[in-house]
KEKE-3310 file (N, C-alpha, C; in steps of 0.2 Angstrom, whole numbers, plus 5000, padded with zeros to 4 digits):
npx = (5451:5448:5458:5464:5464:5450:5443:5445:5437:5437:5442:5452:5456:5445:5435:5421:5407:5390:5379:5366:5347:5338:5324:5308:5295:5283:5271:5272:5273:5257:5251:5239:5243:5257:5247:5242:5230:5211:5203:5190:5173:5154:5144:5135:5119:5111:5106:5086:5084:5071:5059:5060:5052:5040:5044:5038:5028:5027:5017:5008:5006:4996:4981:4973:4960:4946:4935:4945:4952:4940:4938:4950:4951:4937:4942:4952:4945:4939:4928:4909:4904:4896:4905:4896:4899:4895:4900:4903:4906:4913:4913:4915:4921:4924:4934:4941:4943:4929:4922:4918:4909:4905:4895:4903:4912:4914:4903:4900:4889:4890:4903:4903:4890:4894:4906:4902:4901:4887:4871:4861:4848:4848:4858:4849:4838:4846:4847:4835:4830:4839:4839:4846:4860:4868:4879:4882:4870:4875:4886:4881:4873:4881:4885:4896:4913:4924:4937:4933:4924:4929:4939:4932:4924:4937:4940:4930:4927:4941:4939:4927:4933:4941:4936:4931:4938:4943:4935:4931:4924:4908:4894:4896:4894:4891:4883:4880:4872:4870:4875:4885:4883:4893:4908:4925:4933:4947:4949:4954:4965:4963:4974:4981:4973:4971:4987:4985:4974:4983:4994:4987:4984:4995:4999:4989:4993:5006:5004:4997:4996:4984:4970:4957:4952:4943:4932:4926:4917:4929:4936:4939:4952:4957:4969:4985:4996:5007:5014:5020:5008:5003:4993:4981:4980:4964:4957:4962:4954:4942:4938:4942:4931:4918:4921:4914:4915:4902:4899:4905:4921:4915:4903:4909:4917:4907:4900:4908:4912:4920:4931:4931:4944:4952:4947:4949:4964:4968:4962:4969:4979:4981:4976:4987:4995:4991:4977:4967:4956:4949:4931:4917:4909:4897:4878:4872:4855:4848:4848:4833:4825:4827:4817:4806:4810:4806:4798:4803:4816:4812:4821:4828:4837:4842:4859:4864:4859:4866:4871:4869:4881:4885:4897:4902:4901:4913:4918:4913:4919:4934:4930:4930:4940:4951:4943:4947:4962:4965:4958:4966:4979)
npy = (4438:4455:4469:4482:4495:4495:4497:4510:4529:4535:4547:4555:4569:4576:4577:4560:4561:4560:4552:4561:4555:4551:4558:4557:4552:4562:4556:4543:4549:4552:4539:4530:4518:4524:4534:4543:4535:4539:4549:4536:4541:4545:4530:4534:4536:4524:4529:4526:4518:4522:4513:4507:4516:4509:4504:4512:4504:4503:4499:4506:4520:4535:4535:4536:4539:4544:4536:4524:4533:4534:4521:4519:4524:4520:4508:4509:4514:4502:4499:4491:4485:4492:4502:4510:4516:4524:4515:4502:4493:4490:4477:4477:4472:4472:4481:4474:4469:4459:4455:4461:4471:4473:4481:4479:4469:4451:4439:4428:4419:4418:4415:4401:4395:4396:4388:4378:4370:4373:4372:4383:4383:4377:4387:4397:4391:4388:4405:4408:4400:4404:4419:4424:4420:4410:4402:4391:4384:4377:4372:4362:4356:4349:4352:4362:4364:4368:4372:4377:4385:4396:4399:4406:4414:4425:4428:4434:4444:4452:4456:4465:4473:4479:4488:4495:4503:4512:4524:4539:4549:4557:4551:4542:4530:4525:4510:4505:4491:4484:4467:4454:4440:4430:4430:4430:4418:4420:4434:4454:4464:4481:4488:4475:4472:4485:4482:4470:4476:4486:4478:4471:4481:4487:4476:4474:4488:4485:4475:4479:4497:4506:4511:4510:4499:4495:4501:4502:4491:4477:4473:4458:4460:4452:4451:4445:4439:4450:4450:4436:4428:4427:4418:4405:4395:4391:4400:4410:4410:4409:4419:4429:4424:4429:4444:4454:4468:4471:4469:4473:4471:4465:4461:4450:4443:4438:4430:4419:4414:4418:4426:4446:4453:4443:4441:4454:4455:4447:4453:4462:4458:4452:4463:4470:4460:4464:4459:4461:4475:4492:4495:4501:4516:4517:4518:4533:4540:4552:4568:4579:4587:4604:4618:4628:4645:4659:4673:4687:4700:4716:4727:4735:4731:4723:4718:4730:4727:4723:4736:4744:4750:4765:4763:4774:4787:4796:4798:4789:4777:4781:4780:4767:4759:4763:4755:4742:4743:4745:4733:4721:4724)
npz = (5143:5143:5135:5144:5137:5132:5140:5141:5136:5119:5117:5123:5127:5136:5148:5150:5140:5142:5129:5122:5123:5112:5105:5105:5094:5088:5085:5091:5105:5104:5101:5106:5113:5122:5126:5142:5150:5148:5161:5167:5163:5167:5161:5144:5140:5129:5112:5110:5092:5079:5074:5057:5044:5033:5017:5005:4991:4974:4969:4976:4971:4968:4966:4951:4947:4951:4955:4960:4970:4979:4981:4987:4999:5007:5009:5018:5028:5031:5028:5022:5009:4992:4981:4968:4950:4934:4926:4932:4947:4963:4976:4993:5009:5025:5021:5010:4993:4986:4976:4959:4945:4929:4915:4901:4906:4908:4918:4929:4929:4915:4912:4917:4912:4898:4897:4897:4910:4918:4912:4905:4909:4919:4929:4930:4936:4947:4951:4953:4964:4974:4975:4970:4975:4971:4971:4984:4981:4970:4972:4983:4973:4966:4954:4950:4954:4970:4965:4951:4952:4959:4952:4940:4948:4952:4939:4934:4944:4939:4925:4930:4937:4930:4920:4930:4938:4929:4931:4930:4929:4933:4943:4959:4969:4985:4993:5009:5013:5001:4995:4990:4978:4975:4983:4982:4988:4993:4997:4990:4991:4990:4984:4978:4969:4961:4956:4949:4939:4932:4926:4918:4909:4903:4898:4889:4882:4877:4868:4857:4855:4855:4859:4851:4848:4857:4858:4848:4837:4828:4813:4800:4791:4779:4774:4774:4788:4795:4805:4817:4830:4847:4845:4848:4835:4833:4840:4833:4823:4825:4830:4818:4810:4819:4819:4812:4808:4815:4830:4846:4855:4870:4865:4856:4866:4875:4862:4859:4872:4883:4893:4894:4893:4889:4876:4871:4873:4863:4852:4850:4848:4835:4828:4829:4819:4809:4804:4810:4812:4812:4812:4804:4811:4821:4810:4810:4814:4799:4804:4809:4798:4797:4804:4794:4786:4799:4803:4793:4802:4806:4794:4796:4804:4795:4786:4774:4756:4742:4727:4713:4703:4692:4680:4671:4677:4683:4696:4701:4695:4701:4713:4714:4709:4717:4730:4725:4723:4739:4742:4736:4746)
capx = (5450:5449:5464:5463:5463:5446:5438:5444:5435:5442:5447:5457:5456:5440:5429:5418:5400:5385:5377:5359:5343:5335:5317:5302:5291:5275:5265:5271:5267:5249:5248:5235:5248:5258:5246:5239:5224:5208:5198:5181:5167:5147:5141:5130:5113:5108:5099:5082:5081:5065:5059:5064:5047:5041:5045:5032:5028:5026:5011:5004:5006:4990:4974:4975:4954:4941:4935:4952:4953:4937:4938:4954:4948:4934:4947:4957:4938:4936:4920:4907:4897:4896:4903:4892:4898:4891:4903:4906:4904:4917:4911:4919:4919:4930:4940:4943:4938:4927:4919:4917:4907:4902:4891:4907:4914:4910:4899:4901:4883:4893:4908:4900:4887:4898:4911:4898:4900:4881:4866:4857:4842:4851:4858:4843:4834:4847:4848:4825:4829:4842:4837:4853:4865:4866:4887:4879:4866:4879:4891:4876:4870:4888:4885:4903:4919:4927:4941:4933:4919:4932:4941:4926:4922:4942:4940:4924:4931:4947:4934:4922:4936:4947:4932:4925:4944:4944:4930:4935:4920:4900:4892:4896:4888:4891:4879:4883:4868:4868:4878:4885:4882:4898:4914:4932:4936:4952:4948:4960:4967:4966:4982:4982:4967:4976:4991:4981:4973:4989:4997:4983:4983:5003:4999:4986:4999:5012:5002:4994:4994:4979:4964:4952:4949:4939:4926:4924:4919:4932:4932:4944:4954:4957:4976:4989:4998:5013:5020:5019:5005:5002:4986:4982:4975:4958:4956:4962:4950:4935:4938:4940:4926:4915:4923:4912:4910:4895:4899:4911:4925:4912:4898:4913:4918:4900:4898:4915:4911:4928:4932:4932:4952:4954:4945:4954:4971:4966:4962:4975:4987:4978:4978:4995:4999:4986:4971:4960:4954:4943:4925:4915:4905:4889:4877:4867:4851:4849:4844:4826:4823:4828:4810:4807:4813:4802:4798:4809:4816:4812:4825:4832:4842:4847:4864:4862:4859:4873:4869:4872:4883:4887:4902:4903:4904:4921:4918:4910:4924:4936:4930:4929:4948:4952:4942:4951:4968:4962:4958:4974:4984)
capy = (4445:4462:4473:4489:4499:4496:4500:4519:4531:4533:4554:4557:4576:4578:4570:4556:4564:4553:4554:4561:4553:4553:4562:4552:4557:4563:4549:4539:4550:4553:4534:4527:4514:4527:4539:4542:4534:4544:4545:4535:4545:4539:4529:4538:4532:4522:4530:4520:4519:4520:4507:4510:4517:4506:4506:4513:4500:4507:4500:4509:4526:4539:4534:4540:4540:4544:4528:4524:4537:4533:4516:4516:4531:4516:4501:4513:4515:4496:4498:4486:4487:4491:4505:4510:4521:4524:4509:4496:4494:4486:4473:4477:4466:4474:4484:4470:4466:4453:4454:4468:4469:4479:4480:4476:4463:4445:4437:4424:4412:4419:4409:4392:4391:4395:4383:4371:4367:4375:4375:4389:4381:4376:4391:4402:4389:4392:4408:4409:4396:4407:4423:4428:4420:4404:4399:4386:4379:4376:4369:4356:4351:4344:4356:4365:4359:4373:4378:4381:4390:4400:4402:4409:4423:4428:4430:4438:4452:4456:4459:4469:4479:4482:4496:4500:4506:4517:4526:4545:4556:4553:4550:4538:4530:4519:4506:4498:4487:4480:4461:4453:4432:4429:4432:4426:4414:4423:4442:4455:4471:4486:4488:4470:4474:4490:4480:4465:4479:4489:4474:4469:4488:4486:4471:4477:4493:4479:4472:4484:4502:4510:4509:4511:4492:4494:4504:4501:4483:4475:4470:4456:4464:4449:4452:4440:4443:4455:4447:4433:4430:4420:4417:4400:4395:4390:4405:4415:4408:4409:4428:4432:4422:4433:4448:4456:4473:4474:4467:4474:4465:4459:4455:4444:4440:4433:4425:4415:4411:4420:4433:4451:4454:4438:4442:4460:4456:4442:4456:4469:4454:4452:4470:4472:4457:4468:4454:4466:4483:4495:4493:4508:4517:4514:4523:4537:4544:4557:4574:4581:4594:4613:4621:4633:4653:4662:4680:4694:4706:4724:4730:4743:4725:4717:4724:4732:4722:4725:4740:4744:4758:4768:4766:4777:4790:4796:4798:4781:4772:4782:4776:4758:4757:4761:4750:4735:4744:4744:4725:4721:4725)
capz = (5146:5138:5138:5150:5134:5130:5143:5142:5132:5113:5117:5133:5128:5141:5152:5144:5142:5140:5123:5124:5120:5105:5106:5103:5089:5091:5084:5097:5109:5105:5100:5109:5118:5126:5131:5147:5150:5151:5166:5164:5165:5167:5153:5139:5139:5124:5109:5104:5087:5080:5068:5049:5041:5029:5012:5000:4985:4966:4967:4979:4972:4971:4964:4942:4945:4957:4957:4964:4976:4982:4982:4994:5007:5008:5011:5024:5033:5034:5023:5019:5006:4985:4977:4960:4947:4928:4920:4934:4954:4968:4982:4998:5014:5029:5017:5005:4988:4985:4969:4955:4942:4925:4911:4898:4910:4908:4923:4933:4926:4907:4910:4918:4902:4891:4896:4897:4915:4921:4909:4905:4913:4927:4930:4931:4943:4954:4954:4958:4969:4980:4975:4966:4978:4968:4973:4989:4980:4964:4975:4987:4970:4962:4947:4948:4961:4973:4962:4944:4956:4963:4945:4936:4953:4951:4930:4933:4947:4936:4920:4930:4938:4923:4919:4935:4941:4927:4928:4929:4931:4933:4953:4963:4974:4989:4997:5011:5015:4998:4997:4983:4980:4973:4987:4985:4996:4997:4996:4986:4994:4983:4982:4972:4963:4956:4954:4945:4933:4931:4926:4913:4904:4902:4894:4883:4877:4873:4862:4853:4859:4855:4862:4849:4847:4865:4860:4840:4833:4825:4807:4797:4783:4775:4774:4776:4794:4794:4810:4822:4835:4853:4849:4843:4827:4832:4842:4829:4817:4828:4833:4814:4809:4821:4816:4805:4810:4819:4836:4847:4860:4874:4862:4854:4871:4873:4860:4860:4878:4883:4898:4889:4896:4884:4869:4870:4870:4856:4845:4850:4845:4828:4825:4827:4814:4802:4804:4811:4811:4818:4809:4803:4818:4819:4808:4815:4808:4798:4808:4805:4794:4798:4803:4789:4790:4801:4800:4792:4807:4803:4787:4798:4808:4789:4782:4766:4751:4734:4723:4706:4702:4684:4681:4667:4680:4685:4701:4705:4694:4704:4720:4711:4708:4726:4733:4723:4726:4744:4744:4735:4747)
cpx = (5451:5454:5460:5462:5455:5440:5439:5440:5441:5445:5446:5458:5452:5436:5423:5409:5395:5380:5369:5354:5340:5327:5312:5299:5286:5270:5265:5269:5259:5247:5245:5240:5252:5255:5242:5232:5219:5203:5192:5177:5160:5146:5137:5124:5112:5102:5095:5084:5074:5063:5059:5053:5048:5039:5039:5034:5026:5021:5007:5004:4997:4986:4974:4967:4950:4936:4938:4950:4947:4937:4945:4953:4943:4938:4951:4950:4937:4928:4919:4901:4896:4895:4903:4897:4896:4895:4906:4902:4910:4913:4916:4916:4925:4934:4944:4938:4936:4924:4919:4915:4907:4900:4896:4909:4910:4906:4900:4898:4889:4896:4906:4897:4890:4903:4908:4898:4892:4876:4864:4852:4843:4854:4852:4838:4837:4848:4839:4827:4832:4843:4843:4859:4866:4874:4885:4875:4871:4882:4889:4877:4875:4889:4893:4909:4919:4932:4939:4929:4922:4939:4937:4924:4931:4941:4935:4927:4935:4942:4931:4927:4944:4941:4931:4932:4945:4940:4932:4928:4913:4900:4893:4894:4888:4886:4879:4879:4868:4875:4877:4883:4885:4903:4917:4932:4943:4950:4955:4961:4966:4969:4986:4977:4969:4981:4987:4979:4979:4992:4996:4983:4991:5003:4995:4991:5003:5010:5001:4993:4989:4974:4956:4947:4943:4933:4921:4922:4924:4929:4939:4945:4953:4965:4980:4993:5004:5019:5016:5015:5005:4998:4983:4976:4968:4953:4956:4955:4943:4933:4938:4933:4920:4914:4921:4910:4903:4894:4906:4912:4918:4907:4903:4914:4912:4900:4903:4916:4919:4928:4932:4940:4955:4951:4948:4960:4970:4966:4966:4981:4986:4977:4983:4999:4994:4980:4965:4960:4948:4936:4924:4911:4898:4884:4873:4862:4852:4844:4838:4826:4822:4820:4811:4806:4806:4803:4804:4809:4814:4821:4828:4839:4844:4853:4860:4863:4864:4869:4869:4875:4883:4894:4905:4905:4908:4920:4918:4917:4932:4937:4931:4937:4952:4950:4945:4956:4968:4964:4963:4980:4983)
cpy = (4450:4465:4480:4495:4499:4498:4508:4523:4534:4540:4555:4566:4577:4574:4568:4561:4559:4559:4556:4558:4553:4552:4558:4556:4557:4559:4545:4543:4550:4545:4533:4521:4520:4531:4536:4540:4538:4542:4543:4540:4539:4537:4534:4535:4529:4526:4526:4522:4520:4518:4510:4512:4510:4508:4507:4508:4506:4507:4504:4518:4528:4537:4538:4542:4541:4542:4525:4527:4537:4527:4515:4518:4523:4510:4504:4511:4507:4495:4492:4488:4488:4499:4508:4516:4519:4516:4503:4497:4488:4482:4475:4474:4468:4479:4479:4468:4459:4450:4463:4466:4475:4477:4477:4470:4455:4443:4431:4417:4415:4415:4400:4391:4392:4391:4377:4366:4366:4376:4381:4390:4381:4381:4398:4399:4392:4400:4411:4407:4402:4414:4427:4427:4411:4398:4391:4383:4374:4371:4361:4353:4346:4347:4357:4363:4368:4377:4379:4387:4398:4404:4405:4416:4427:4432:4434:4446:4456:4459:4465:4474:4482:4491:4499:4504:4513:4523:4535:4551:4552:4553:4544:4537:4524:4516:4502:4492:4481:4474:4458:4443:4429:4434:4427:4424:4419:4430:4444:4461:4476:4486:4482:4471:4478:4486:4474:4470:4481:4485:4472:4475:4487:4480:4472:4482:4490:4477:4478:4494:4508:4507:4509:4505:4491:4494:4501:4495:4483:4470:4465:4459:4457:4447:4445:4446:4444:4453:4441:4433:4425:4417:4410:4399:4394:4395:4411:4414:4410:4416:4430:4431:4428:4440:4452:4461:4477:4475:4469:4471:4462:4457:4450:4438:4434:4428:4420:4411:4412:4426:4440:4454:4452:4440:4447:4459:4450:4449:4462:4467:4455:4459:4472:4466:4460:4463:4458:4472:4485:4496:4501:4511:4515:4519:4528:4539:4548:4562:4576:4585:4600:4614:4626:4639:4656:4670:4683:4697:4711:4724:4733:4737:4721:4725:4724:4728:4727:4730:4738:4749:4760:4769:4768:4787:4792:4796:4790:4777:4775:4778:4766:4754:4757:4758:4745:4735:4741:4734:4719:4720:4719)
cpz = (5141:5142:5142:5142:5129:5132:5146:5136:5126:5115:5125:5131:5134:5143:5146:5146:5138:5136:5123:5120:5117:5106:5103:5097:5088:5090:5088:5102:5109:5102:5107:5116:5123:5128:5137:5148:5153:5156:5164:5168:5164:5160:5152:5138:5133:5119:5106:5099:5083:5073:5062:5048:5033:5022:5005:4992:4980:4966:4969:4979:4972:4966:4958:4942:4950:4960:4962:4971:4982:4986:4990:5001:5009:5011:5017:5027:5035:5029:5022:5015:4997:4983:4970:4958:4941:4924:4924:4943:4957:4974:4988:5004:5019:5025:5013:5000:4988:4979:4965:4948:4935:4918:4904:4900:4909:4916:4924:4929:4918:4906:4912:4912:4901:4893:4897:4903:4918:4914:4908:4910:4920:4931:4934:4937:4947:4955:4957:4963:4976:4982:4975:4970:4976:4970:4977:4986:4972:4966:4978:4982:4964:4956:4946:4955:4963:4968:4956:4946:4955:4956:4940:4942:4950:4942:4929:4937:4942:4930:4923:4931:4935:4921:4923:4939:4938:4926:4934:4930:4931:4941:4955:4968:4978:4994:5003:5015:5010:5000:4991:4982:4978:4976:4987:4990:4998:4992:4993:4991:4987:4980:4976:4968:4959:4954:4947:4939:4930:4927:4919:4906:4902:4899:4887:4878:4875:4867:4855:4857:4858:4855:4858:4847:4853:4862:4852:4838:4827:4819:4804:4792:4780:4772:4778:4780:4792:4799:4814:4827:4840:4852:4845:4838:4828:4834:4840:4824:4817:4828:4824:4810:4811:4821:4814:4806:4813:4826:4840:4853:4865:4869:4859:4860:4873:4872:4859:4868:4883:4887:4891:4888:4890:4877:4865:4867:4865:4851:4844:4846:4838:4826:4823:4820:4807:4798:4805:4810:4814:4810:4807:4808:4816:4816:4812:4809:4808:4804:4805:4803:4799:4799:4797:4791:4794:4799:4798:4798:4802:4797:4791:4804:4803:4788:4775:4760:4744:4730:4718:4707:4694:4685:4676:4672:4684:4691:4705:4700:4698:4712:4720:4712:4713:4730:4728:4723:4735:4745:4741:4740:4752)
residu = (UNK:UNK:UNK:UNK:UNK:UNK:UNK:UNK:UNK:UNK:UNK:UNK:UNK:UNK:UNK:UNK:UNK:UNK:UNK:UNK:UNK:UNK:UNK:UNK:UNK:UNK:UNK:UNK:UNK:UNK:UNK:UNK:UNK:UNK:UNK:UNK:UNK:UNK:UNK:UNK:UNK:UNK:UNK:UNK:UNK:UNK:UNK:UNK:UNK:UNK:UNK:UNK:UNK:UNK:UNK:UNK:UNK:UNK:UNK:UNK:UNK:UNK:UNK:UNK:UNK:UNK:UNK:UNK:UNK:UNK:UNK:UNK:UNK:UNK:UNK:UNK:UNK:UNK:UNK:UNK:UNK:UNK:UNK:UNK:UNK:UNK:UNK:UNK:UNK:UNK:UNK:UNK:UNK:UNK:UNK:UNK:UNK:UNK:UNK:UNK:UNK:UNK:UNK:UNK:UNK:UNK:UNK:UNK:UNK:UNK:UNK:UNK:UNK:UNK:UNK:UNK:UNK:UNK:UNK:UNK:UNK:UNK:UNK:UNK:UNK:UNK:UNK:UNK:UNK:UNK:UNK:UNK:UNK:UNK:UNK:UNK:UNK:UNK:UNK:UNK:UNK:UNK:UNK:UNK:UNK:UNK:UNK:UNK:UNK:UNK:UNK:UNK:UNK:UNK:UNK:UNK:UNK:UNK:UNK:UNK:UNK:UNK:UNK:UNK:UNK:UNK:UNK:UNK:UNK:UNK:UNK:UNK:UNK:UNK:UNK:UNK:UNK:UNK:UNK:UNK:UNK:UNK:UNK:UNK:UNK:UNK:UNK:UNK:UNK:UNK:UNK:UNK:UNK:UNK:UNK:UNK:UNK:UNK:UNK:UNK:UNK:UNK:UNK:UNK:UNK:UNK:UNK:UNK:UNK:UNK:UNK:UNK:UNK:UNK:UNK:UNK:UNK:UNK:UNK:UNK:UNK:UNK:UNK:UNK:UNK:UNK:UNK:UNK:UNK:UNK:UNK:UNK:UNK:UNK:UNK:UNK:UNK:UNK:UNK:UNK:UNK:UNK:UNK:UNK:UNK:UNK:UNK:UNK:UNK:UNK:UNK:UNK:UNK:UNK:UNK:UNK:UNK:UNK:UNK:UNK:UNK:UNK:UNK:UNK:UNK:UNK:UNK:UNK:UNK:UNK:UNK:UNK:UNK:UNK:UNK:UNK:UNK:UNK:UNK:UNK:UNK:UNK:UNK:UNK:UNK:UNK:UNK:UNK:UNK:UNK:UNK:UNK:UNK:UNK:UNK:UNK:UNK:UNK:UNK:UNK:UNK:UNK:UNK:UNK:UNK:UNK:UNK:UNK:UNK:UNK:UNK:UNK:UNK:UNK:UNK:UNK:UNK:UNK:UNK:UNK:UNK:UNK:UNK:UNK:UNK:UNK:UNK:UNK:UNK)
# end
């Protein structure tokens, strides 16, 4: 039991007073657990979001030629049909490319003969026979399979439309009746067509970056290489072999039986190890003789012809030494 003295308070001066509360501090109050709960109100309707816009590829910025810029307006439209300009032409089919051609670009019948798939001969029947759409009858008569077919139209479009992309000024000119006789089985979007080329010109610059090899026939120096090349020996050897300033990248291409793409970055490599070189241009004839002078105008439309002076006279050697003080100065 507890004594009676513990149950009084410890000062008997005054009455016992009960000790006050100590005050909450404000974070508890305005905590979330102690406050007062607020009245619910209506829900908030839901905002749609609206679908992210989609993201613009690199590839797809603006058209660098108006080739280009023609070429895509046509591919938005859905076009069908072939547009011409002075150094190439596109196939389109729905708004996809199908084929592309151009006068430096290697050819479809190019790469079959020359790879020794398709004669010459046999080549040319078919193309009387089907009147320039010779794929179906190549195909019926066991000539070539589906995919070298289909590997010779690709290697030929990218050729044709490595120039026809670039082509920058001159008319052009869309048909849409005409119809090509070589169509990818799998068609190309623009957008990869550019990307394909784009890809190829970045390639080109790597190697070598100047473009004079395009246009000039390439000549062998003769020079041992300065650096290292991809290109193999037998390929080198051919390409210099042929080399001989006269003939430039597709004539080699040509005659080597080789895309023009391929031939190029062959001799951009071998420029850069200082194998090749740009040829001399081609000669031009001399211009025709000047017609001879025709009449004198009247004298009074020639300037004055040189005098004599005396120049014993003071005068005249006066004025002589001021004009060459004059043109002195």
């Amino acid at each position: 039991m507890w004594s009676a003295d513990t149950l009084t308070p410890a000062s008997t001066t005054g009455p016992y007073r009960v000790p006050p509360m100590p005050t909450v501090p404000p974070l508890l109050v305005a905590s979330p657990q102690l406050a007062a709960p607020a009245p619910q109100s209506a829900p908030r309707p839901r905002r749609t979001q609206a679908a992210p816009l989609p993201r613009r590829r690199r590839s797809a910025c603006a058209p660098a030629t108006t080739f280009e810029a023609a070429l895509t307006d046509l591919a938005t439209d859905g076009a069908t049909g072939v547009l011409h300009g002075p150094d190439g032409a596109v196939h389109l089919a729905a708004g996809l490319v199908v084929h592309a051609e151009s006068p430096r670009g290697a050819s479809v019948g190019h790469l079959l003969t020359a790879a020794g798939r398709v004669t010459v001969r046999a080549w040319e029947e078919s193309m009387a026979l089907t009147g320039g759409h010779p794929a179906d009858h190549l195909l019926a008569a066991g000539l070539v399979g589906h995919g070298e077919l289909e590997l010779a139209r690709l290697a030929a479009t990218l050729d044709g439309a490595h120039d026809a992309l670039a082509q920058h000024g001159g008319e052009l000119r869309f048909d849409s009746a005409a119809r090509t006789g070589f169509r990818l089985a799998r068609p190309l979007s623009v957008l990869e067509l550019r990307g394909a080329v784009g890809r190829r010109r970045a390639l080109l610059d790597a190697c070598w970056p100047s473009a004079e090899l395009d246009s000039v026939p390439p000549v062998a120096t003769g020079a041992a290489p300065v650096r290292r090349t991809a290109v193999p020996r037998h390929r080198r050897q051919a390409l210099l072999a042929a080399a001989d300033g006269t003939r430039t990248v597709p004539e080699l291409a040509r005659l080597l039986g080789r895309t023009t793409f391929g031939a190029l970055l062959d001799v951009r490599q071998l420029a850069a190890a200082g194998l090749l070189s740009a040829g001399r241009p081609a000669v031009l004839p001399d211009p025709p003789p000047a017609a001879g002078p025709g009449p004198a105008p009247p004298d009074v439309l020639l300037p004055p012809g040189p005098r004599s002076y005396d120049s014993s006279d003071p005068e005249v050697g006066l004025l002589l030494r001021l004009r060459a003080a004059l043109e002195a100065l």
